[in-house]
N, C-alpha and C positions, 0 to 999 in steps of 0.2 A: 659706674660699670663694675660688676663683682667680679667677672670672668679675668684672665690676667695671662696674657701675651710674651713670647719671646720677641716677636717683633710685630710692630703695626707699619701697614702697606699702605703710607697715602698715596691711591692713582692705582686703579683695575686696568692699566694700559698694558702693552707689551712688556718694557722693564720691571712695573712691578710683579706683573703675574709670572712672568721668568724667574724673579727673585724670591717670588712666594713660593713657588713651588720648587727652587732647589734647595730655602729653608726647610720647607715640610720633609723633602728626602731625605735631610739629613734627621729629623726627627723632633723639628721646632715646631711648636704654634704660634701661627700666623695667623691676622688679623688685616683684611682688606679693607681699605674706604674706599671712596670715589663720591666726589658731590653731585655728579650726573645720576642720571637713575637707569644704568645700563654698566655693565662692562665691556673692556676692550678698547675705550680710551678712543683716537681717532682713527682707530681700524676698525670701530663699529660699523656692521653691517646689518639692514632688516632684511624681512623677504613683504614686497609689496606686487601685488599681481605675479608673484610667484618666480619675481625676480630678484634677487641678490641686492640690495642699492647700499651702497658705497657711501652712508650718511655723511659722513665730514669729508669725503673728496673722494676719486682714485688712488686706492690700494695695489700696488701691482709686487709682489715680491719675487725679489731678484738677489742672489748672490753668490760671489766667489768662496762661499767657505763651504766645504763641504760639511765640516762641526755641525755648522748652523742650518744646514739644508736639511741635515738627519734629523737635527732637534724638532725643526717645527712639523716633518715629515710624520714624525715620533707621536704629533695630535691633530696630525689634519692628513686627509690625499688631496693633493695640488695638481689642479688640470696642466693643459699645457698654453695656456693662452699666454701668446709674444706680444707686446709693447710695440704697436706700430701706428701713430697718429697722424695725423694728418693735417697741415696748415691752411686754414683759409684765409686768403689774402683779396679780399674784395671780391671777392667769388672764385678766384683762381687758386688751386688746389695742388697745393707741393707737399710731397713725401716729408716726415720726418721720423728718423734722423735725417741728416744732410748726408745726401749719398746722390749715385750715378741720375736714377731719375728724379730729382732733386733738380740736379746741374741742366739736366736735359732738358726739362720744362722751364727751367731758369734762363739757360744762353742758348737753347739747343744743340750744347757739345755731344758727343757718342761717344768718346775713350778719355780713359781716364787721366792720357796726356793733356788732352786738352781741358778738361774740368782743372786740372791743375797749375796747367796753364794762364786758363783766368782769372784765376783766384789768385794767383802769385801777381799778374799783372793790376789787376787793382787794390793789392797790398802794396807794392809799389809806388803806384800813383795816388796812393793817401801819404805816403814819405810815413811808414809805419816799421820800427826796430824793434824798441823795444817797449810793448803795450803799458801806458799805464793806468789805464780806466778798462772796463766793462766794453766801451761804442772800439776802443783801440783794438784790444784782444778779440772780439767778435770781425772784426774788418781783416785782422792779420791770418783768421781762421779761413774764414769764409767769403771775404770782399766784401766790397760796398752793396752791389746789389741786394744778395741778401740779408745781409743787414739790416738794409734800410724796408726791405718788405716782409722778412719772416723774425725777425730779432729782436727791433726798433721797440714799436709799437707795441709787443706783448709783453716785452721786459719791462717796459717804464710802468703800464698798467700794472703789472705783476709787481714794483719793488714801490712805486708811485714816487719814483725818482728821475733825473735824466740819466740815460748810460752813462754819458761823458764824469756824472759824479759817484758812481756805483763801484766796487773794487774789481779789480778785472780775476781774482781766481771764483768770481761766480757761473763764470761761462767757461772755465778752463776744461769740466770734464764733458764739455758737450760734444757728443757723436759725429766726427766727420767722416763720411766715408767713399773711397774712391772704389764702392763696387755696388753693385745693386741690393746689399744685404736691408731688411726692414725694419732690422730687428734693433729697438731703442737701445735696448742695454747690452753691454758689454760684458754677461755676466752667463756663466755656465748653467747656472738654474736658473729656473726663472718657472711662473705661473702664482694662480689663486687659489685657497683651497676652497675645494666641492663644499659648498653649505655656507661658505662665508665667515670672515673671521671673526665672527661673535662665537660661533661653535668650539672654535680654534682655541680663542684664551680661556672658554667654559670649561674647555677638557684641562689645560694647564692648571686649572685652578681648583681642580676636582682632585682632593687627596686620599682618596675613597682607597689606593692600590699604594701608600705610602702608610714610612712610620709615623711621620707627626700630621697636623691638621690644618687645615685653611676655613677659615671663615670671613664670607666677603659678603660685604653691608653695602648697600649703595645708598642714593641721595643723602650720602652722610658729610660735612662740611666740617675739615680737620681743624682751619683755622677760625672758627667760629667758636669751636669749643676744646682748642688745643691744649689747656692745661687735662682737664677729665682724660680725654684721647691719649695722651703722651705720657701718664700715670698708668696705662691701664695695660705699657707694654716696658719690657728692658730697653728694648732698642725702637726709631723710628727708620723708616725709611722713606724720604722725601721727594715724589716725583713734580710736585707741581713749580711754580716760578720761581725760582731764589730771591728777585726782589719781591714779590708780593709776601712770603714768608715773614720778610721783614720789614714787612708793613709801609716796602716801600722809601726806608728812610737814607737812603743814599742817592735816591732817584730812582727813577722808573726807566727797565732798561725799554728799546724799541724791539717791538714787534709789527710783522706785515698780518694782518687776520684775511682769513675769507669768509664770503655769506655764499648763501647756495638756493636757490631756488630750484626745488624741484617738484616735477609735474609729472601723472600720465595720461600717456597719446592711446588714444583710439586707433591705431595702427601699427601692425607688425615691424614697420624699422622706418626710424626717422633722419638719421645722419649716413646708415651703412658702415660707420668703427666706432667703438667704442668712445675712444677722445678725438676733437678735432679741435684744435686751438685758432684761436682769430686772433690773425698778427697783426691784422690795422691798429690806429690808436683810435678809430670812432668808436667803433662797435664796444659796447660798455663791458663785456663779461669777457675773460681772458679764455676760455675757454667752458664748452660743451660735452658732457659727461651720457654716456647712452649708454645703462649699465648692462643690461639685459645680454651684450656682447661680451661681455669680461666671462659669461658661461654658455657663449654662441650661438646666445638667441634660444637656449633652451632648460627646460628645469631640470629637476635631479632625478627623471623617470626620462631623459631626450626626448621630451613631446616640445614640438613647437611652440613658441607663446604667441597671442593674440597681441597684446597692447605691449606697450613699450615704456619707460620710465628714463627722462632726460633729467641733469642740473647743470645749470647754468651756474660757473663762478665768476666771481667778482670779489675782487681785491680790494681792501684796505687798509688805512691804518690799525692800528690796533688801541686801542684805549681800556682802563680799568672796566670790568664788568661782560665783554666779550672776550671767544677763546682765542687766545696767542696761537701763532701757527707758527713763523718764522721769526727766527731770533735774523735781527738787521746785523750782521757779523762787520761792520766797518770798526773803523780806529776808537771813536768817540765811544762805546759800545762796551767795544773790548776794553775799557779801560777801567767803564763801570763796573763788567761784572769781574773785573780782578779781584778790585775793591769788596764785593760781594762775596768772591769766591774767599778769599778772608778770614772774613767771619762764619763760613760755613765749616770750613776746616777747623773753627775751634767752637764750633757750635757740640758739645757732649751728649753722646748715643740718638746722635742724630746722623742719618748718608741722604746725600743729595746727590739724583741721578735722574737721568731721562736728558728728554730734548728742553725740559721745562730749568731742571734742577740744575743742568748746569751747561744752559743758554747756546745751545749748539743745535745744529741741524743734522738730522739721525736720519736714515735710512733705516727699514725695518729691518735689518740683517743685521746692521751695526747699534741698532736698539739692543737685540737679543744678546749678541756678540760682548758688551758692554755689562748689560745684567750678567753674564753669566761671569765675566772676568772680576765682577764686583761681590758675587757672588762666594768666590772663588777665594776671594782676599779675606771677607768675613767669615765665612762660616769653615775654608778649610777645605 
């Protein structure tokens, strides 16, 4: 490589392209990889039948900083589409978040005395204090009932664990609510941007209206040719696995992965919301994705669409060669990637960041939130 970098960006995701582009303003050249042949990392979006699809999952962004709401505002307009799914439980159909109609369809309570009521009554009668699993802290939240029909069954598919062995602060920020509000998240902003987030990190990474420069390469694989790659810049910045980096030699931390299959329908609307999650434990996919709704069943002209585009997910382990989605955050885990984290701290003009680099689960608010504080520390 002749060209020669202040910093190379491996991972075209959210943290690096934050990071690239607050290097380029300050007047650095920047150098993107990604071994995928796409930018934007798991917020990659296509447009198929003229719909937005959400290729590696549901994207929904949501957050309390107002920082970070200006930031992404700053290369996207974000409709107003609210986070409101819906559980199917063997064909019976509960609100979520856990709210009024929720409880109503559940016990057939009508005020929130008595939704609270219930719930306290069969926290009780599980002799529940103080949680100390996942099946504990969902019971003490919400009771047995729904536990055992909207929780159970998606969580174990979702972690392919039992509750009873799962950490209980993975259900601690789940949405209870004693009013009829729909709204998933608890967060002042909220929506998707108009055109989808492939647009979003293309403009981040355009340094066309900046002092310094971004140049971003895809299907390019860092650690295949990381001596040339890591010569070719002062600095690296590293978004993908901390153990894979290191070839793995402390052990392989745990990951949950997902597959997706997705299809389009010859018909204007298939489910009626966007997500509907299947809380049984038969039904094999943890949940149904109907993207066409994240932009209200319509294109970027409001004309109606014709056909509609579903993915089905489905939960797994995670093994070398597929993408990592969830870092497993238990004891055993945490202890590996201490050990990892380690050696990265004395790994020289190398920064390890993301959800990949340093084995945590990110939100995209606290992606950005993150790059920009890291940002912050390097370059000033």
């Amino acid at each position: 490589m002749s060209a020669h970098y202040d910093y190379l960006i491996v991972g075209a995701g959210l943290f690096g392209a934050v990071f690239a582009r607050e290097a380029a303003a300050r007047g650095k050249k920047v150098l993107v990889i990604d071994r995928r042949d796409h930018i934007a990392g798991n917020v990659y979006t296509e447009k198929i039948e003229g719909i937005q699809v959400h290729t590696y999952g549901a994207h929904i962004f949501h957050t309390n900083s107002r920082e970070v709401w200006d930031y992404v505002n700053s290369f996207a307009v974000f409709n107003r589409f609210t986070n409101s799914p819906v559980a199917n439980y063997r064909g019976e159909l509960y609100s979520l978040p856990f709210n009024m109609y929720t409880f109503n369809r559940m016990w057939g309570v009508v005020t929130p005395e008595e939704a609270a009521a219930k719930i306290a009554e069969q926290r009780e009668a599980a002799g529940i204090t103080e949680p100390r699993n996942l099946e504990e802290q969902a019971i003490s939240l919400v009771g047995t009932d729904i536990y055992e029909k909207l929780i159970k069954g998606y969580t174990e598919k979702q972690w392919g664990r039992p509750c009873s062995e799962l950490p209980a602060f993975i259900i601690r920020r789940l949405p209870v609510r004693l009013t009829f509000d729909n709204n998933y998240f608890n967060a002042l902003y909220q929506g998707i941007p108009v055109g989808g987030y492939t647009g979003m990190v293309g403009r981040m990474l355009d340094a066309a209206d900046l002092p310094g420069s971004i140049e971003v390469r895809c299907g390019v694989d860092y650690l295949g040719d990381r001596d040339a790659l890591a010569a070719s810049a002062d600095r690296v910045l590293y978004t993908g696995a901390v153990d894979e980096y290191y070839g793995y030699a402390l052990g392989a931390l745990e990951y949950r992965s997902v597959r997706f299959e997705t299809e389009v329908l010859d018909m204007p609307n298939f489910q009626g919301n966007a997500a509907v999650n299947y809380t049984d434990g038969e039904t094999p996919w943890t949940r149904i994705i109907e993207h066409k709704w994240f932009e209200f069943g319509r294109d970027g002209e409001g004309r109606e669409l014709p056909k509609t585009v579903i993915s089905r997910e489905y939960s797994s382990e995670w093994k070398p060669g597929i993408e990592p989605y969830y870092p497993v955050n238990d004891e055993k885990n945490g202890k590996l990637y201490a050990k990892y984290r380690e050696l990265a701290e004395k790994e020289a003009g190398v920064i390890f960041g993301g959800r990949l680099g340093e084995y945590r689960y990110y939100d995209m608010d606290q992606v950005i939130a993150a790059a920009l504080l890291a940002a912050r520390g390097e370059l000033g």
